[in-house]
C-alpha positions in Angstrom: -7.6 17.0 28.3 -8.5 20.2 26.1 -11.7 21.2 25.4 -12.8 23.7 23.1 -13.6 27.3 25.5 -17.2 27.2 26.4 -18.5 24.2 24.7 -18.9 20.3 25.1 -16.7 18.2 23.0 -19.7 16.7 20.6 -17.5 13.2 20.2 -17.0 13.1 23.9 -21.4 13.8 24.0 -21.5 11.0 21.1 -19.3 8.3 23.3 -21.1 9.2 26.7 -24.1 8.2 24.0 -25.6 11.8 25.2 -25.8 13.2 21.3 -27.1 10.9 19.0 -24.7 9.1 16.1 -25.2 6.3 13.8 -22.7 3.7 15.3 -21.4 1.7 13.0 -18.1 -0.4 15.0 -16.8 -0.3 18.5 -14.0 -1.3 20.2 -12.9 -1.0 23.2 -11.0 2.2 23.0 -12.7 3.3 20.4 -16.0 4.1 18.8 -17.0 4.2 14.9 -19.6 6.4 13.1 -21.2 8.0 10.0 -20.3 12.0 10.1 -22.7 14.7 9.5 -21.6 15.2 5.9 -20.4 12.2 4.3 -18.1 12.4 1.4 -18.8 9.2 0.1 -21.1 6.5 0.8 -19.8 4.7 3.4 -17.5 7.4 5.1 -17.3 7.0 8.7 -15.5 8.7 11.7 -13.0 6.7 13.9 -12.7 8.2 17.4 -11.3 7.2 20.7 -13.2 7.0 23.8 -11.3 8.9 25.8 -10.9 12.9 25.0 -7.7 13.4 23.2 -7.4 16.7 21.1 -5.1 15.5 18.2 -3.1 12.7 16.6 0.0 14.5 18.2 -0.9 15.0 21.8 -0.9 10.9 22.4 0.9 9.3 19.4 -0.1 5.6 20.9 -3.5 6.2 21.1 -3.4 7.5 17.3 -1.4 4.3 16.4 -5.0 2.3 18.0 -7.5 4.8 16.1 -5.9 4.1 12.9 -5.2 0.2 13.0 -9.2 0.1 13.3 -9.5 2.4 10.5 -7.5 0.5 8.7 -9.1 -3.0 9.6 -12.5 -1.3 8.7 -11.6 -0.2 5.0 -10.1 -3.3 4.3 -13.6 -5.0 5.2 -15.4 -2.5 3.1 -12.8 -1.2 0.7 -10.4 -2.1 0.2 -9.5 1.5 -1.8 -10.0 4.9 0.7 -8.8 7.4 2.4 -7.4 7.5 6.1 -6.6 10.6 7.1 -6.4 12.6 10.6 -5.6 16.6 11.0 -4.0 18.4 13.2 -4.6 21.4 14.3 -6.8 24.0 12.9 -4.5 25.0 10.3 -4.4 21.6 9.0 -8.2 21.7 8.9 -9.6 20.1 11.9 -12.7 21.9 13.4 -13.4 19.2 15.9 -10.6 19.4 18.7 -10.9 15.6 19.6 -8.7 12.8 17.4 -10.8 11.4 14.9 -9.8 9.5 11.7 -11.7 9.7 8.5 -12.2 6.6 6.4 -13.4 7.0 3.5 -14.1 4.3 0.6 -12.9 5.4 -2.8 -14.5 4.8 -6.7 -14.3 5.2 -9.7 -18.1 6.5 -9.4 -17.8 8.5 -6.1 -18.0 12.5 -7.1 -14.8 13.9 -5.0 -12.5 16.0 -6.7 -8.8 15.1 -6.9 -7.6 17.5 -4.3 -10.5 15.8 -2.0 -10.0 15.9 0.8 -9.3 19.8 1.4 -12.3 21.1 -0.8 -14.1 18.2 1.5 -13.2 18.8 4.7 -13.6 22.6 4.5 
């Protein structure tokens, strides 16, 4: 398990249910909420409850993260986004796996090369 050098994992505080989060699925391996800064209404965060840094370092436990993501956005979708970065080259600040879902519109305001400008 990797942490981040002198701080908490904030996911790992949100599944302990030690930092606040508006839940909106769980599983049993995993835990579903709304992020800080939603891209779209209905944009939620798929992460597992057990610390793992990337989608690389345990390639199973991505497989699990984003079969619910995709069960999710085909309950509210069915058009989105599912994505996962990693590494902070390929954007991802938060050093634990977590998938994006987003639900795509024609009336939702992303720009076509969404998510980059999004997620920076």
């Amino acid at each position: 398990m990797t942490r981040r050098l002198g701080a908490q994992c904030p996911f790992c505080e949100i599944v302990a249910g030690r930092l606040d989060a508006d839940v909106v699925d769980a599983g049993r391996r995993w835990l579903a909420f709304k992020p800080l800064k939603a891209a779209t209404p209905g944009h939620v965060l798929f992460v597992p409850r057990r610390h793992v840094t990337s989608a690389v370092e345990a390639p199973l436990t991505t497989g699990l993260i984003m079969a619910a993501a995709a069960r999710y956005l085909g309950a509210v979708g069915p058009q989105g986004n599912i994505l996962t970065s990693a590494g902070p080259e390929a954007t991802q600040s938060v050093f634990h796996l977590h998938v994006h879902v987003v639900p795509r519109g024609p009336s939702d305001t992303l720009h076509e090369d969404w998510p980059w400008e999004g997620l920076r």
